[in-house]
C-alpha positions in Angstrom: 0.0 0.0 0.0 1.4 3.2 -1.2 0.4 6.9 0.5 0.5 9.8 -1.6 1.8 13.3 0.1 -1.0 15.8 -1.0 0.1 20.0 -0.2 -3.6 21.3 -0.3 -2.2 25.0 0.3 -2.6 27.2 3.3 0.1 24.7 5.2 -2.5 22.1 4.8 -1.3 18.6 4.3 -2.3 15.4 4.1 -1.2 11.5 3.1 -3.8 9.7 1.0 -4.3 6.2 -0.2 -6.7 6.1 -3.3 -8.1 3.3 -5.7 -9.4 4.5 -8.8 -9.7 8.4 -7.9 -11.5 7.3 -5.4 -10.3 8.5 -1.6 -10.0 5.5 0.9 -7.7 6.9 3.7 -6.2 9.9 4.5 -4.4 11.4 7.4 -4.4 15.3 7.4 -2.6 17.9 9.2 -2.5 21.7 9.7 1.1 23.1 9.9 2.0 26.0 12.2 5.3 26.8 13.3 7.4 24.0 12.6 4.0 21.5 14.4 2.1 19.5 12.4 -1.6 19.9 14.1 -2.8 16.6 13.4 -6.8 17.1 12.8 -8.3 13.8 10.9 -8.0 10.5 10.2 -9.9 8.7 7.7 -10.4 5.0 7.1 -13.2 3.7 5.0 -14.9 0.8 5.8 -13.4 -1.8 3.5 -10.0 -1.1 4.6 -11.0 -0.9 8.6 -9.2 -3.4 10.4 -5.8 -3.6 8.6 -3.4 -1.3 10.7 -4.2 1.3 7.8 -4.6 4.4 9.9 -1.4 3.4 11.9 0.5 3.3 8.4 -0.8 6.6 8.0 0.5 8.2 11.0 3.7 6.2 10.7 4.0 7.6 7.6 3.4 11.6 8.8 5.7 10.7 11.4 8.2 9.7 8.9 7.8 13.3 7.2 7.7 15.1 10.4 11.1 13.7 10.9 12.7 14.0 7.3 11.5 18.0 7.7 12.7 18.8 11.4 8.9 19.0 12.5 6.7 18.0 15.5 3.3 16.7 15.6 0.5 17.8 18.0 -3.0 15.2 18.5 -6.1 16.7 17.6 -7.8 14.0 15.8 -8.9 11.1 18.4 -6.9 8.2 16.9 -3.5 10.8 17.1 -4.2 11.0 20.6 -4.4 7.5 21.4 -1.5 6.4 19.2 0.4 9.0 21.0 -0.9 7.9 25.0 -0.6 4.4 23.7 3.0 4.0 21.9 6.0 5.3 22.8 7.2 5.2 19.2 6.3 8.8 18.5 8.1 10.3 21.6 10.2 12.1 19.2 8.2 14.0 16.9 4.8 14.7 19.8 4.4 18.1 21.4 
């Protein structure tokens, strides 16, 4: 499964997976002063239950740390990966 980094202006960003044109995940952020604001997670149905939104946010981690940046929870699955793991101690607020 292959994310696709998506700059949807005003330091919006986002990783997507897509079939077809069709949107099945995404993980989207707002980025303000060197934080990415984490704000929504997206998983449809057919694709619930396969680790999909951790890939995500293992994958905006990855970015965060290829471009010096930190991440702050907003959306609810953030906030549990982050109280959860200890994996993302590096890039969290």
């Amino acid at each position: 499964m292959e994310f696709t980094y998506k700059d949807n202006g005003n330091n919006n960003g986002a990783f997507e997976y897509e079939v077809n044109g069709e949107r099945l995940a995404e993980i989207t952020w707002v980025l303000r002063d060197g934080v990415m604001v984490m704000d929504h997670t997206y998983v449809s149905n057919e694709l619930r239950g396969q680790g999909v939104a951790k890939k995500l946010l293992d994958e905006a981690a990855n970015y965060a740390r290829e471009n010096n940046f930190k991440m702050k929870a907003l959306c609810s699955y953030v906030v549990s990966s982050f109280d959860n793991s200890d994996s993302y101690d590096d890039v969290k607020v």
